[in-house]
C-alpha positions as CSV (number, residue, x, y, z in Angstrom):
1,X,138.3,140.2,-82.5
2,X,136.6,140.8,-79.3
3,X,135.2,137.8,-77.4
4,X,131.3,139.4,-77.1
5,X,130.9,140.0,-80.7
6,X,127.9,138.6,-81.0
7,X,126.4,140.2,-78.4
8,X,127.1,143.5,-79.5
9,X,125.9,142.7,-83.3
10,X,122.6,141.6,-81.3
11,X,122.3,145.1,-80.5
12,X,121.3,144.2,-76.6
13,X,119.8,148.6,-76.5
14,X,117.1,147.6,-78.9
15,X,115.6,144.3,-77.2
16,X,113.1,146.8,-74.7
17,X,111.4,146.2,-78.5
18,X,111.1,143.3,-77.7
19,X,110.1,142.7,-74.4
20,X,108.0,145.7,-73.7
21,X,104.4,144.1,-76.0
22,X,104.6,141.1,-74.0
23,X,104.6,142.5,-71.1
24,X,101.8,144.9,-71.7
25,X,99.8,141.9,-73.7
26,X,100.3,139.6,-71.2
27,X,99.3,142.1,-68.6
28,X,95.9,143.2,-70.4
29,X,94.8,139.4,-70.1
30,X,94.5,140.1,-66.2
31,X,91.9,142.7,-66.2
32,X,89.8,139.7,-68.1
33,X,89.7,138.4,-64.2
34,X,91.6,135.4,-65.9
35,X,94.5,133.8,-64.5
36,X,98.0,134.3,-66.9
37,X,99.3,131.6,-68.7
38,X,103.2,132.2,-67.6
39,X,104.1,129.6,-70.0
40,X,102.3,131.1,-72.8
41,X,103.5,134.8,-71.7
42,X,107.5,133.1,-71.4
43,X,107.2,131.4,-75.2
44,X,105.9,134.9,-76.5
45,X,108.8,137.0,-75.1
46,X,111.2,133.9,-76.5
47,X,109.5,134.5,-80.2
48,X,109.9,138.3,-79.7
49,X,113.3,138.2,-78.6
50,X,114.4,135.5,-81.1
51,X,113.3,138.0,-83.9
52,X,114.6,141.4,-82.7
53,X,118.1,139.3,-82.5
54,X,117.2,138.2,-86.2
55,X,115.8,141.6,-87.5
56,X,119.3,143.2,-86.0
57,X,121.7,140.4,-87.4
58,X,120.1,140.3,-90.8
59,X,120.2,144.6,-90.7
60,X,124.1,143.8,-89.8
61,X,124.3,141.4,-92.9
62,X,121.9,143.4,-95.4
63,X,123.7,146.3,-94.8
64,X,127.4,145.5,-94.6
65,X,127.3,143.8,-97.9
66,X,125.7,146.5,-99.6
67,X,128.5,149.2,-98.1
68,X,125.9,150.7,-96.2
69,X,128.1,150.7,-93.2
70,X,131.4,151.6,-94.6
71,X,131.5,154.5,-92.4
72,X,129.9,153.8,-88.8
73,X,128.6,156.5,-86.0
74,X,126.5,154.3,-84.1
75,X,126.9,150.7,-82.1
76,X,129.3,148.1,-84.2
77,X,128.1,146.5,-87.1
78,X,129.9,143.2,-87.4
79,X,130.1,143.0,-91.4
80,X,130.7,146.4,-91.8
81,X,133.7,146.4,-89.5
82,X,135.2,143.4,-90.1
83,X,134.7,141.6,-87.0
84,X,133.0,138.8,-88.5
85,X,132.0,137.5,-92.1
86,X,129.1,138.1,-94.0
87,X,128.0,134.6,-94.0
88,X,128.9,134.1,-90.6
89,X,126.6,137.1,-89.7
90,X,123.7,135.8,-92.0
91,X,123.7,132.7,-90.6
92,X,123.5,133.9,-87.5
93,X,120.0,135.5,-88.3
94,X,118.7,132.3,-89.7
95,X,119.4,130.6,-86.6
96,X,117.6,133.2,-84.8
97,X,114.6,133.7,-86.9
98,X,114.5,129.5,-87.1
99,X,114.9,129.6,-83.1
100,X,111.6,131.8,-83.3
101,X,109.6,130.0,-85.8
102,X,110.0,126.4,-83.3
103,X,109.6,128.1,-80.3
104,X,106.2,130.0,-82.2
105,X,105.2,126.4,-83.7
106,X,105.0,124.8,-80.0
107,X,102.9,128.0,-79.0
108,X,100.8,127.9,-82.0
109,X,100.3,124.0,-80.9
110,X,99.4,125.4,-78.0
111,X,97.0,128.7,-78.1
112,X,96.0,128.7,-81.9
113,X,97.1,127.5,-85.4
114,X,96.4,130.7,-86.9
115,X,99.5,132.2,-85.3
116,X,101.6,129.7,-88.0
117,X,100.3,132.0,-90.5
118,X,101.5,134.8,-88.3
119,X,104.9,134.0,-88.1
120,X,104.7,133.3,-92.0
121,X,104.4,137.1,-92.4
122,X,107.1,138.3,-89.5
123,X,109.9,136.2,-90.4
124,X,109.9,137.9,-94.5
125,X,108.9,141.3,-93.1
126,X,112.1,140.8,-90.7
127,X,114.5,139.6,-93.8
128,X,113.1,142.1,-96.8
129,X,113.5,145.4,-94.1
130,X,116.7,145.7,-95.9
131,X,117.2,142.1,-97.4
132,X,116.4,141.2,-100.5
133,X,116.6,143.4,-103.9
134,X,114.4,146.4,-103.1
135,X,114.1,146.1,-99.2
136,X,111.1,148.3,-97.7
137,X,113.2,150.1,-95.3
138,X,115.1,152.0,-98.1
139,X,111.9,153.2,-98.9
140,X,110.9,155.0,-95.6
141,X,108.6,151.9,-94.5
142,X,110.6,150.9,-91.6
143,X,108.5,152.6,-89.4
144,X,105.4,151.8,-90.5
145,X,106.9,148.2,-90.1
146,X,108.2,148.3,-86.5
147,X,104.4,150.1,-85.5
148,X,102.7,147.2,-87.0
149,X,104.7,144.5,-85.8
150,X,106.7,145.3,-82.6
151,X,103.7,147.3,-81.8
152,X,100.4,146.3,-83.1
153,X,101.3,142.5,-83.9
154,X,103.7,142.1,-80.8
155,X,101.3,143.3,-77.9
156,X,97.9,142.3,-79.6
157,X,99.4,139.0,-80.3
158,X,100.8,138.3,-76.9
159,X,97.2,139.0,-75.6
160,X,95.5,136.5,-78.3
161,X,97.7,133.7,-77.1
162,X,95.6,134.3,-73.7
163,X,92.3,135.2,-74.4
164,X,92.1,133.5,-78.0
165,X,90.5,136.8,-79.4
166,X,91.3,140.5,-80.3
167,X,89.8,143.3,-78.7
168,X,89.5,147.1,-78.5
169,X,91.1,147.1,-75.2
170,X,94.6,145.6,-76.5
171,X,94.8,147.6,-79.9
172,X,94.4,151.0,-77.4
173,X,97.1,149.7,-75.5
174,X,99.3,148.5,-78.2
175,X,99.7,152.3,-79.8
176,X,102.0,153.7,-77.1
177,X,104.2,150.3,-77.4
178,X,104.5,150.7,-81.5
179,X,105.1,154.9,-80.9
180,X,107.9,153.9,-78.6
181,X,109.2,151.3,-81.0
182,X,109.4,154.1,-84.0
183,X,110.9,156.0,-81.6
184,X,114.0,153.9,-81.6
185,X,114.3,153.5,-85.0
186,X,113.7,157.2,-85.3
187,X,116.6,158.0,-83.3
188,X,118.9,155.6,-85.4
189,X,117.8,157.1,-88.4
190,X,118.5,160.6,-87.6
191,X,121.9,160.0,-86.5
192,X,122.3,158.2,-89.7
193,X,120.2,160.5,-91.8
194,X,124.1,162.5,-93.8
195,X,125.4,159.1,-94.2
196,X,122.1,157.3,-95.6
197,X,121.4,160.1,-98.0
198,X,124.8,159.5,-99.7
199,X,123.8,155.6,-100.2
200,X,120.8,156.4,-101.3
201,X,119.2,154.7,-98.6
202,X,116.0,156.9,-98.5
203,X,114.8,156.4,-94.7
204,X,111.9,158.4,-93.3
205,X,114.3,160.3,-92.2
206,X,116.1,161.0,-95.2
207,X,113.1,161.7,-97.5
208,X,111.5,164.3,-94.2
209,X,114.7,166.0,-93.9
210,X,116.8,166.7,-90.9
211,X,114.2,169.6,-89.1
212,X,110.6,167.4,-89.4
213,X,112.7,163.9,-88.9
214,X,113.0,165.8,-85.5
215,X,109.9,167.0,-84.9
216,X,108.6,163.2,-86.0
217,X,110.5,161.9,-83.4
218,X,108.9,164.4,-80.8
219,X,105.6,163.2,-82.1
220,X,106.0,159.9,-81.7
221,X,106.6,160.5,-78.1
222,X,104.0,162.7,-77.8
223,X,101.9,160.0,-79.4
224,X,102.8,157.5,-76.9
225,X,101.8,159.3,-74.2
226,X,98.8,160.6,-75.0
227,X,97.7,156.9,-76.0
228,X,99.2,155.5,-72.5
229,X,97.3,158.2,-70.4
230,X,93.8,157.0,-72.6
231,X,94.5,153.4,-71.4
232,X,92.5,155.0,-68.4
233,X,89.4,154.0,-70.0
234,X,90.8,150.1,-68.8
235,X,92.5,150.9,-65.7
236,X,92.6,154.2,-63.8
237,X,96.2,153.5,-63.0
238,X,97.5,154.3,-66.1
239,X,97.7,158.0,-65.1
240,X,100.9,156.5,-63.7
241,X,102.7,156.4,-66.9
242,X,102.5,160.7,-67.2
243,X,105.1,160.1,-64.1
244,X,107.6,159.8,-67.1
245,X,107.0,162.5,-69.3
246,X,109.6,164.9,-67.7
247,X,112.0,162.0,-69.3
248,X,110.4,162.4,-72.9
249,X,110.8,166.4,-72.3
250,X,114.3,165.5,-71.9
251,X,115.2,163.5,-74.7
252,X,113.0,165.8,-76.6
253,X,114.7,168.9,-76.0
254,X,118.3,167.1,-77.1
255,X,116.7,166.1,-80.5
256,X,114.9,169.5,-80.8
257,X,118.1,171.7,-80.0
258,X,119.6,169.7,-82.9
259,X,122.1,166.8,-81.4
260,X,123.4,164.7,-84.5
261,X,125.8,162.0,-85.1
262,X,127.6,160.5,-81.7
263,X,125.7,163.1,-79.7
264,X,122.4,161.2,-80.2
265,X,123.8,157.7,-79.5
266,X,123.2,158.1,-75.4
267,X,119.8,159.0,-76.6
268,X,119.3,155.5,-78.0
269,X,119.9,153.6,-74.7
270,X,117.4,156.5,-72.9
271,X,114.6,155.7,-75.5
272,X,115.4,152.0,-75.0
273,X,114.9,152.6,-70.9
274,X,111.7,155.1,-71.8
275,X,109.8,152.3,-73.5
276,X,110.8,149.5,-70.9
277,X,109.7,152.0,-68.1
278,X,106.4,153.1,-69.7
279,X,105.9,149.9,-70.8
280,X,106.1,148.1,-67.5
281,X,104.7,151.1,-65.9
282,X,101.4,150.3,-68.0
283,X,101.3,146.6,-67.3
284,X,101.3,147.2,-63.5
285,X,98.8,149.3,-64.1
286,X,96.9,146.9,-65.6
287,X,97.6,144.5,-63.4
288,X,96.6,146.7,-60.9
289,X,92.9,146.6,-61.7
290,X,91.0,145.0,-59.6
């Protein structure tokens, strides 16, 4: 039973997730001409982190004990390979997600109490994406999820925490963060798109087919930077971000000349490094405005 179990079951290629809204949040505050509250910035990235761990623990535990795993392509699931027991694994995401809701009560105390309400919704959206008796991401919702909130909730809310209010300025610049996000999901789901079908779990995926789950993916990276270059409207510097579409044209053409099963596992840790990169690419940039 190897020694860094745990970190693999965290699934350490999917934290970008994670880190990439609050950088680009955070950044956004900046071109308010408003100093950054780094403590503010450090206890959003803890909450985000906390719950990607959680999301990927309670996926491990949701989905070993339905058999969903019996038969694994991808990274290690703990459950469904024995390393570690189902409780074992479950309680593991509860001590994440509670790590997250303490560390988003003292920011709450600190920026606004509305985000209590917040974290009320993420922690259940994290636990019923395949917990639960008819989870929403056997349905084909977990995209939908992982736009809204590693994309939309995740950057806009790591802005609010600053500036105390919403604006056109951080949705615009949330959209390529949630396209990205999808796009790792995506990629999971289309290696995982034969064995889903046969558990009847009916991913996005699953219910587009093999051909337009590809050209979704391509989309999604299309989407992201088209909605990256716009962000010029806030800063002119976010032409820097088309510096990285010659990577998107190449994890593209993998998915597009067909690549399945082990052969799109590399692709995972590339889409992981494409949404850090563009991500941090597009904070500079806004940090860039003068």
């Amino acid at each position: 039973m190897p020694a860094n179990k745990w970190i693999a079951g965290a699934r350490p290629r999917t934290l970008p997730a994670a880190i990439a809204p609050v950088l680009v949040g955070t950044a956004l505050r900046h071109t308010d001409h408003i100093e950054i509250n780094l403590l503010n910035a450090l206890l959003a990235l803890l909450v985000s982190l906390a719950l990607q761990v959680g999301v990927n623990y309670s996926n491990d535990y949701s989905d070993g004990v339905r058999g969903t795993d019996a038969v694994r392509v991808g990274p290690v699931r703990l459950v469904g390979s024995g390393l570690a027991t189902a409780a074992a694994v479950k309680r593991a995401a509860f001590i994440a997600f509670g790590f997250a809701a303490a560390v988003g009560l003292l920011l709450s105390v600190r920026s606004s109490l509305w985000f209590i309400l917040l974290g009320a919704v993420c922690i259940p959206a994290a636990w019923y994406y395949t917990g639960g008796k008819n989870p929403y991401g056997y349905q084909g919702f977990g995209e939908v999820s992982v736009f809204f909130f590693f994309g939309l909730v995740a950057t806009i809310g790591s802005y609010s925490v600053q500036s105390h209010r919403i604006t056109w300025q951080s949705l615009l610049v949330a959209m390529p963060v949630g396209a990205l996000a999808c796009a790792i999901l995506a990629i999971n789901n289309l290696r995982d798109l034969p064995k889903d079908a046969l558990v009847n779990k009916r991913t996005l995926a699953v219910r587009l087919g093999d051909q337009k789950a590809r050209q979704a993916f391509i989309a999604l990276l299309l989407f992201a930077h088209l909605t990256a270059l716009v962000a010029v409207v806030i800063t002119p510097y976010a032409f820097a971000t088309l510096l990285l579409v010659p990577t998107s044209v190449v994890i593209s053409r993998s998915v597009w000349d067909g690549a399945k099963g082990a052969e799109l596992i590399p692709l995972l840790g590339k889409i992981g490094k494409l949404h850090l990169l563009l991500s941090t690419t597009l904070a500079l940039a806004l940090l860039a405005k003068r």
